[in-house]
LOVEXPA-615697 format. One record per residue (C-alpha): x, y, z; residue number from 1. Coordinates in steps of 0.05 Angstrom, whole numbers. Example, Ala and Ser with C-alpha at 12.3 -4.5 7.8 and 13.67 -1.06 7.14 Angstrom:
<atom <246,-90,156>,1>;
<atom <273,-21,143>,2>;
END
This chain:
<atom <2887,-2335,2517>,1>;
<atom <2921,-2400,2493>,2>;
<atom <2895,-2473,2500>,3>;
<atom <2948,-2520,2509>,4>;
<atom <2954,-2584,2511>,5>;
<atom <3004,-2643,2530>,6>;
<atom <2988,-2715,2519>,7>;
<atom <3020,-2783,2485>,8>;
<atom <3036,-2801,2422>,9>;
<atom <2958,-2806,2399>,10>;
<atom <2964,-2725,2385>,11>;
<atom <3025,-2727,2340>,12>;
<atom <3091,-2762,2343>,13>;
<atom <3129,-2747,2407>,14>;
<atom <3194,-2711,2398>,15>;
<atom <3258,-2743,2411>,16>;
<atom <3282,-2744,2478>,17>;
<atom <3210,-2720,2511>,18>;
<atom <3143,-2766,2534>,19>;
<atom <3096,-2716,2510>,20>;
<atom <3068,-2673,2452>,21>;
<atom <3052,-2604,2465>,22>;
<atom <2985,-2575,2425>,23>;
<atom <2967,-2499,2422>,24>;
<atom <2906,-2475,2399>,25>;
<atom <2867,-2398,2409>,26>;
<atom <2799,-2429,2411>,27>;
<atom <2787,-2416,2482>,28>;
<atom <2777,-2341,2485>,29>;
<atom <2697,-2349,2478>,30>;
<atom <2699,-2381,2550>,31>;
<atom <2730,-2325,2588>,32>;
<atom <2684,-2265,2561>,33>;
<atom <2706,-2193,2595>,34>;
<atom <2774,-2224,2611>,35>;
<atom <2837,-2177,2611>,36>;
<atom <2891,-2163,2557>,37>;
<atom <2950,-2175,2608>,38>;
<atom <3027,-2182,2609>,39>;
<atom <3083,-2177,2665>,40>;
<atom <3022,-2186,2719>,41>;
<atom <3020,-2220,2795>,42>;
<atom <2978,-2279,2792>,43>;
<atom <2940,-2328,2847>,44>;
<atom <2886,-2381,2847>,45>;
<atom <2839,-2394,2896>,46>;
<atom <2790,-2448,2888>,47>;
<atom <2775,-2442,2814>,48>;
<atom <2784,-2360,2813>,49>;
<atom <2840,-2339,2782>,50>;
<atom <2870,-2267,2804>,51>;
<atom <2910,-2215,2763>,52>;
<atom <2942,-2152,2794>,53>;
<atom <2983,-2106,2757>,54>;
<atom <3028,-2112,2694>,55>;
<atom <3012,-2072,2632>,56>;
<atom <2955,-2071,2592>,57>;
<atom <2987,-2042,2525>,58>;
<atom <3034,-2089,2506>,59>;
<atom <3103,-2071,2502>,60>;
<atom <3116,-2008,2508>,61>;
<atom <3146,-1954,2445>,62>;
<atom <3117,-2015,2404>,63>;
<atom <3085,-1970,2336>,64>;
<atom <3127,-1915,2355>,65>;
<atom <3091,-1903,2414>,66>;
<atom <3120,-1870,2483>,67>;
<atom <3172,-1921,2522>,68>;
<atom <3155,-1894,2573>,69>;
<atom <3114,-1942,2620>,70>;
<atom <3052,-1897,2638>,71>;
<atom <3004,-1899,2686>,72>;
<atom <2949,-1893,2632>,73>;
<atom <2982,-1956,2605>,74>;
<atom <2989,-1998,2670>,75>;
<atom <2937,-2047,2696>,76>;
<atom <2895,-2013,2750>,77>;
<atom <2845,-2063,2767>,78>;
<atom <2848,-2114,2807>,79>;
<atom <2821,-2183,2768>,80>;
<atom <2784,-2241,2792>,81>;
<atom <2764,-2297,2738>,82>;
<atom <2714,-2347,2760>,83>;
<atom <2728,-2415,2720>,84>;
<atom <2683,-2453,2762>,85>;
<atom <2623,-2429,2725>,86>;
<atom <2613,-2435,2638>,87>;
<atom <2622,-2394,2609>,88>;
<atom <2670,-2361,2664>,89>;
<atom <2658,-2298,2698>,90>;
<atom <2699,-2235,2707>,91>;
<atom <2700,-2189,2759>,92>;
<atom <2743,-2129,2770>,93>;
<atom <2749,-2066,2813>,94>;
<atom <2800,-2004,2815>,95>;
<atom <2851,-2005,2861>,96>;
<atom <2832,-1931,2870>,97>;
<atom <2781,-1966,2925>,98>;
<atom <2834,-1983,2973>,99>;
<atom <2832,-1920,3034>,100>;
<atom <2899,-1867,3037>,101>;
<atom <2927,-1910,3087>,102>;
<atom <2953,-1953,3036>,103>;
<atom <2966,-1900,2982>,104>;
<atom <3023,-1949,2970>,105>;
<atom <2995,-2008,2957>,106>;
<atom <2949,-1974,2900>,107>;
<atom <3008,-1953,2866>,108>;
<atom <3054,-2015,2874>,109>;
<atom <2991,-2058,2855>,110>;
<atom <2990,-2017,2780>,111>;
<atom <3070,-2031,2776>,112>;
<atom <3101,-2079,2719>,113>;
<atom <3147,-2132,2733>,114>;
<atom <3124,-2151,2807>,115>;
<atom <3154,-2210,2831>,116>;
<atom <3105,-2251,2869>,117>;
<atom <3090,-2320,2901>,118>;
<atom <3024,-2352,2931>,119>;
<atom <3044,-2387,2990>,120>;
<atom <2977,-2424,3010>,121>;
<atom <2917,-2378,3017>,122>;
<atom <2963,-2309,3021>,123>;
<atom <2988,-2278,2952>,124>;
<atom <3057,-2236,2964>,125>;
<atom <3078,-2187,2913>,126>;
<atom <3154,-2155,2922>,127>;
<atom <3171,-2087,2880>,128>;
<atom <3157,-2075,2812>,129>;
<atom <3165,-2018,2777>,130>;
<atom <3117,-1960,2759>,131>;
<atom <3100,-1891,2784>,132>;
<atom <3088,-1888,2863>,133>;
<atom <3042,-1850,2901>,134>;
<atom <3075,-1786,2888>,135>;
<atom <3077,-1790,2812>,136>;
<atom <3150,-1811,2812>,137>;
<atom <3175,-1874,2769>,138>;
<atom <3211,-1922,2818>,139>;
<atom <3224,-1997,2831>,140>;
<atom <3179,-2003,2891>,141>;
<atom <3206,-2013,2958>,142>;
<atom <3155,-2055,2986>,143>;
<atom <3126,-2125,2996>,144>;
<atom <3061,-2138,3004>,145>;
<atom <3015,-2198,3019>,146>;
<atom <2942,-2203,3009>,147>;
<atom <2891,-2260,3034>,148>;
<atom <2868,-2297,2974>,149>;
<atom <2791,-2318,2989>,150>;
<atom <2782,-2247,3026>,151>;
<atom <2806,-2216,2954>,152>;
<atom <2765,-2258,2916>,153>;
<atom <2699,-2252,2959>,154>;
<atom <2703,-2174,2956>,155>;
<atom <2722,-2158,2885>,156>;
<atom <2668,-2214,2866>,157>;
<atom <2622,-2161,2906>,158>;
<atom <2648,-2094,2889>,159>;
<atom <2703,-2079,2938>,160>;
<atom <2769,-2089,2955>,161>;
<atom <2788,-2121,3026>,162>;
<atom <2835,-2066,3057>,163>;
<atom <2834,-2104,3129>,164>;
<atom <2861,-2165,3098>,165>;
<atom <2926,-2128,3064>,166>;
<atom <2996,-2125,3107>,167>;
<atom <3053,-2093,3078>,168>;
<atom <3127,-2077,3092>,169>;
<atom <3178,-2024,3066>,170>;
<atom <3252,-2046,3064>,171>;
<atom <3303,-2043,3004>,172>;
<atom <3318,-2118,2998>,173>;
<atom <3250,-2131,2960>,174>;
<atom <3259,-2067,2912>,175>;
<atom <3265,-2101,2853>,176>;
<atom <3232,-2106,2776>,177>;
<atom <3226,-2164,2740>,178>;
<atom <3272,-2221,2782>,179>;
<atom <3227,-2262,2817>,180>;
<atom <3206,-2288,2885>,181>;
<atom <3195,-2360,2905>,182>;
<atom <3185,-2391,2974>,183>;
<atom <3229,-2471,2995>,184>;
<atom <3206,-2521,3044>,185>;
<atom <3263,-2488,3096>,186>;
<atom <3209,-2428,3104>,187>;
<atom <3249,-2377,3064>,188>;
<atom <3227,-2336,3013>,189>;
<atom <3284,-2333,2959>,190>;
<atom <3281,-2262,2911>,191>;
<atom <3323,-2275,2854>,192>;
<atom <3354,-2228,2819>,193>;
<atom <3322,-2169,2781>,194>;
<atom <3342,-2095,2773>,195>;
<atom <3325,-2034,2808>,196>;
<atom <3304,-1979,2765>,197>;
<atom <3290,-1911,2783>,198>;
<atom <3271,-1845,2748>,199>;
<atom <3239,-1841,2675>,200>;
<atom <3258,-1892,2621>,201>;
<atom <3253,-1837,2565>,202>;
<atom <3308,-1793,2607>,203>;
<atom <3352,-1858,2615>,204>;
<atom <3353,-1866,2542>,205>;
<atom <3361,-1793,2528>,206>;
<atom <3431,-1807,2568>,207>;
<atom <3455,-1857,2529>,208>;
<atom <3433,-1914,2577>,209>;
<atom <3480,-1885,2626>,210>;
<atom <3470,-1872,2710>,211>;
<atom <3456,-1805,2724>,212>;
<atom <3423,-1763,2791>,213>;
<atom <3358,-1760,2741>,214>;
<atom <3347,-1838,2720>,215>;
<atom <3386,-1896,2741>,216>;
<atom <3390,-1980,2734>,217>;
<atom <3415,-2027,2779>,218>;
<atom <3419,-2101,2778>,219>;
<atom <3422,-2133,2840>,220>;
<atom <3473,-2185,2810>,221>;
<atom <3452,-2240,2879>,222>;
<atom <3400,-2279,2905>,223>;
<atom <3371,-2262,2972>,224>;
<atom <3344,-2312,3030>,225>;
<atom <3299,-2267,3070>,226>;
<atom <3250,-2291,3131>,227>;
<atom <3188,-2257,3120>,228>;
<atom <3141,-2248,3191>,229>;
<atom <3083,-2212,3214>,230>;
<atom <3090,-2165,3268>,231>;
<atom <3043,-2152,3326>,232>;
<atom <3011,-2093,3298>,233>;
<atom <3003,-2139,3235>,234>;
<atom <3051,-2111,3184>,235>;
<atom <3106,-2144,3158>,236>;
<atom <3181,-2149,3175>,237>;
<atom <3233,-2179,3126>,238>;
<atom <3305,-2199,3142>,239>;
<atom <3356,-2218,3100>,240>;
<atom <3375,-2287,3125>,241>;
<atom <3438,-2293,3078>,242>;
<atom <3453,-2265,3002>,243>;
<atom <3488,-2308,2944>,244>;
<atom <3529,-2252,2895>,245>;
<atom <3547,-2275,2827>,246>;
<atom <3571,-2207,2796>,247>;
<atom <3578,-2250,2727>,248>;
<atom <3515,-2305,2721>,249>;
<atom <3470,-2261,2765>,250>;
<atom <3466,-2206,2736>,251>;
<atom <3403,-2225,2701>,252>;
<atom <3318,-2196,2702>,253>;
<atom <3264,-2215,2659>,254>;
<atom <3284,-2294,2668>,255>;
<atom <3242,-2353,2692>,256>;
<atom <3246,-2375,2760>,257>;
<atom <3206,-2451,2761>,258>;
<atom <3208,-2503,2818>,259>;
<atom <3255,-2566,2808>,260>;
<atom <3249,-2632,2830>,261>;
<atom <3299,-2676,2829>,262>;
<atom <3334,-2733,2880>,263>;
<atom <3361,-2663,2923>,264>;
<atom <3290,-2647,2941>,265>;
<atom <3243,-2598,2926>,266>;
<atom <3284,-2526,2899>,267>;
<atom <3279,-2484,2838>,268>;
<atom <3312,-2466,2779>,269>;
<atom <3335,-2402,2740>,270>;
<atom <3330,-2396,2668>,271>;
<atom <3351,-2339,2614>,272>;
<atom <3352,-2275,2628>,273>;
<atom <3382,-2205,2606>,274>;
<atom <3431,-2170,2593>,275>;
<atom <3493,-2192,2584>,276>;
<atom <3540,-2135,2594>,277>;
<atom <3588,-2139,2540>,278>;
<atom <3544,-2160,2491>,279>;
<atom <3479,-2144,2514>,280>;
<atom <3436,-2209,2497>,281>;
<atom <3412,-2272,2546>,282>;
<atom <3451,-2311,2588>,283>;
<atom <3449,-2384,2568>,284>;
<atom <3476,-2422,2635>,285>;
<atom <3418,-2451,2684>,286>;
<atom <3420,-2438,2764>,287>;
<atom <3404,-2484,2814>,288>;
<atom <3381,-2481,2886>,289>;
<atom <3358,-2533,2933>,290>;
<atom <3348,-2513,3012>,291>;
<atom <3416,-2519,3048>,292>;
<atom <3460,-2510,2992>,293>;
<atom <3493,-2454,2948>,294>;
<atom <3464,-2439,2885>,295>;
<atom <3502,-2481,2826>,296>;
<atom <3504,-2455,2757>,297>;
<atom <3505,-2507,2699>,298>;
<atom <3564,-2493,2663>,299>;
<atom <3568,-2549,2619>,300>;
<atom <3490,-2536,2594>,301>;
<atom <3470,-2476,2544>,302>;
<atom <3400,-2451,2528>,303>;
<atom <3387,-2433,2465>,304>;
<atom <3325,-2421,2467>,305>;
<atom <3261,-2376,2501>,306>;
<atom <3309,-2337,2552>,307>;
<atom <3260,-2291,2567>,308>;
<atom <3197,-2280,2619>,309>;
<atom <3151,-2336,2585>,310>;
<atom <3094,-2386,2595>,311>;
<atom <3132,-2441,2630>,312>;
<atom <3101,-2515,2645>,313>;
<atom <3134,-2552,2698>,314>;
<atom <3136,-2639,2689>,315>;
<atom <3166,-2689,2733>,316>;
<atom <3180,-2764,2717>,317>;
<atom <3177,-2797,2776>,318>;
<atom <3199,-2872,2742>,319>;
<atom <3263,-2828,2711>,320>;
<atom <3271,-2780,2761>,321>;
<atom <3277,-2737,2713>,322>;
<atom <3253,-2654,2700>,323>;
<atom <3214,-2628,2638>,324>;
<atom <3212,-2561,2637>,325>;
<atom <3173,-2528,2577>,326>;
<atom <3176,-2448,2559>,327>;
<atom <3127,-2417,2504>,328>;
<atom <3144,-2361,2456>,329>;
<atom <3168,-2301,2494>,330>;
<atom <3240,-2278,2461>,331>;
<atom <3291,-2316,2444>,332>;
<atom <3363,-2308,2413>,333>;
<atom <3360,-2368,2369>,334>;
<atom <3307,-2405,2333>,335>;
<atom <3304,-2474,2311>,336>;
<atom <3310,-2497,2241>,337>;
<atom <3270,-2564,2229>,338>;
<atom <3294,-2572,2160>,339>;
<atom <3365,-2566,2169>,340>;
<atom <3365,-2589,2247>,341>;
<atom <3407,-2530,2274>,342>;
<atom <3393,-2468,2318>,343>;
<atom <3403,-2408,2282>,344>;
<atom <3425,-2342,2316>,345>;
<atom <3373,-2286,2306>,346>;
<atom <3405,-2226,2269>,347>;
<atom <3438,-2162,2298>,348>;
<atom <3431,-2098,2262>,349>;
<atom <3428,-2023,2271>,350>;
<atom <3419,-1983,2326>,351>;
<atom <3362,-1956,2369>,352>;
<atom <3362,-1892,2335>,353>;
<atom <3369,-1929,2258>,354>;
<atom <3300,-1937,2219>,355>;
<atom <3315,-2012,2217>,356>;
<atom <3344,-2043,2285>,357>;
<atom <3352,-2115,2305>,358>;
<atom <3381,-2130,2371>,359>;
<atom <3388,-2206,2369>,360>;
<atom <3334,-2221,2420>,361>;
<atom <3271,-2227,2376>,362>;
<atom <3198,-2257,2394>,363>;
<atom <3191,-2321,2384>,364>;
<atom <3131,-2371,2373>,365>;
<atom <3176,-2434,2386>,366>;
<atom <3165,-2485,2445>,367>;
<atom <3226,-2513,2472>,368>;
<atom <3233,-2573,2539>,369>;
<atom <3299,-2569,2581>,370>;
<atom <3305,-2638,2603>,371>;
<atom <3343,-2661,2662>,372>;
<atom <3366,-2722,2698>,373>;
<atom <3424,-2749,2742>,374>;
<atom <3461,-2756,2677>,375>;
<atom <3456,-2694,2628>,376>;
<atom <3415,-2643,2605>,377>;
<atom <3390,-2625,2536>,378>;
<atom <3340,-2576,2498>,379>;
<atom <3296,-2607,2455>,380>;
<atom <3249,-2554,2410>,381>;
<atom <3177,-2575,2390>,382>;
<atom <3150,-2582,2322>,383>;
<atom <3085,-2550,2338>,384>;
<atom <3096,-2479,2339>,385>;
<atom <3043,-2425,2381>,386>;
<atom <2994,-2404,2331>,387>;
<atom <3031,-2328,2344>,388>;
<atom <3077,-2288,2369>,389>;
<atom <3046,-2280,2439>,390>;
<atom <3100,-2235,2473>,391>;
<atom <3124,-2239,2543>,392>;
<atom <3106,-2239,2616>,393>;
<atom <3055,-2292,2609>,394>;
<atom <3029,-2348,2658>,395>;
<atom <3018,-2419,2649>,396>;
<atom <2951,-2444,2684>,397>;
<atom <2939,-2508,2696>,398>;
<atom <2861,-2542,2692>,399>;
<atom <2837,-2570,2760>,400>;
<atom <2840,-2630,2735>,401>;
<atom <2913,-2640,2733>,402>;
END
């Protein structure tokens, strides 16, 4: 657990082309005693509590020479609550094991990786994921479901689990891993891209990466507009409302999804991603979406840097008009050279099966701002580094305060 901090010019001096310094320390870990080793999790606040469900509690997986395959054993099963409102904070947690039969479902899509979620006021909404299901079977999960924040936090701060409070739906337009889902001012949820993997990841390596009957990828290569309702009964129905297919820039997962400001309105932005089919690294051009528009992809802009699932911190000048948008670490296909002032492309080498293999997407401990305005947009890298290589999937939290 990271402690970051942007200010002025008093902490350093300010990059070129950005208002702020960014500061990174580890010295906060003391304050959150008991708190979880997460990554590719859903999270929600709720009045100073902090909530984690799901993601992966062993890092990433066939790291050491270890099993790729992403096991239940390894998955986040308990449901987290952190309360910050008290020093040192508190931490509560409780299986998901507690929730009844009836929603046999939601226990296993709630231990999935890769959920893509969004708190919409005091309700939490998680959509697919991918993990083994209630059978034992490794799927992308087929379901959405949506959770009332302060009845989640009262019961697993007592023990329990608030079953009565959960809604879900079944329907193939959320089944999707590690895209993400976002919510505009039109009252549309928006899932963005993602894949849909099914069967084990060990047999879809054992076949070369190929589609077979036994283990299969997808990517869903669109964005989807879908109108998301409670029924009578209290479930949940989802429609699609309209899809956006982009068989060439959208066929991205494991990218950051961030709201953007700008003189549009209110809409968000997608960043990075992989794979890129021929050659199998990140895609570079950002994508655009404001409420009553099609999405626009920035082809006059490349990102060089962080492309993939990462710590992002969203700023917004309102004397400019102008969007900050800062990623941490995560992986990245370049790095920046300070001495020289260049990006330099991370090496390729070997093969999966070779003793030594580098695929060109390495971690990274950089911090880079996109910055954008009516004008242009450019990438500016940080010259304070994260004090490690702190992998992917995180969240960036901000204090109450701000």
């Amino acid at each position: 657990m990271l402690a970051i901090l942007a200010g002025g010019a008093a902490l350093a001096a300010v990059p070129a082309g950005v208002p702020f310094t960014i500061d990174v320390s580890e010295a906060v870990a003391g304050e959150f005693p008991g708190a979880p080793r997460l990554q590719s999790f859903s999270f929600a606040q709720w009045k100073g509590r902090w909530v984690f469900i799901g993601g992966r509690i062993s890092g990433y997986h066939a790291v050491g020479g270890g099993s790729a395959e992403f096991l239940r054993a390894d998955a986040n099963r308990e449901v987290w609550v952190i309360d910050t409102t008290v020093k040192p904070a508190r931490t509560y947690h409780v299986p998901v094991t507690q929730l009844p039969p009836r929603l046999a479902v939601i226990q296993a899509q709630w231990t999935s990786t890769g959920q893509l979620y969004f708190q919409d006021g005091d309700k939490l909404y998680i959509c697919g994921g991918y993990g083994q299901d209630e059978k034992g079977k490794w799927s992308t999960f087929d379901v959405i479901s949506r959770v009332s924040l302060p009845e989640l936090v009262e019961e697993v701060m007592g023990g329990g689990l608030p079953a009565e409070s959960i809604s879900f739906a079944r329907s193939s337009l959320v089944q999707s891993a590690g895209g993400a889902l976002t919510k505009l001012k039109d009252g549309y949820f928006y899932l963005v891209m993602g894949h849909s993997f099914q069967g084990s990841y060990t047999a879809f390596e054992g076949q070369g990466e190929h589609n077979s009957a036994e283990a299969s990828q997808t990517y869903l290569s669109e964005i989807r507009k879908l109108s998301v309702k409670t029924k009578a009964d209290g479930s949940l129905s989802v429609a699609l409302v309209r899809k956006f297919q982009n068989e060439t820039e959208f066929h991205r997962r494991d990218l950051n999804v961030a709201q953007f400001l700008s003189p549009a309105g209110l809409g968000f932005a997608a960043y990075g991603g992989v794979f890129t089919p021929e050659t199998q690294l990140s895609y570079s051009k950002p994508i655009y979406v404001v409420p009553g528009s099609r999405p626009f992809v920035d082809s006059a802009f490349d990102q060089k840097m962080n492309a993939y699932t990462c710590a992002v911190l969203l700023m917004f000048s309102e004397t400019t008009k102008t969007m900050y948008t800062t990623f941490f670490g995560g992986i990245s296909r370049f790095r920046w050279n300070p001495l020289e002032h260049v990006y330099e492309e991370n090496p390729r080498a070997g093969s999966k099966t070779d003793s030594t293999y580098l695929d060109g997407l390495q971690w990274s401990d950089q911090i880079s701002t996109i910055r954008k305005d009516e004008a242009e947009t450019i990438e500016i890298v940080h010259s304070r580094s994260l004090p490690a290589f702190v992998g992917t999937g995180a969240v960036f939290i901000p204090v109450p305060e701000v």
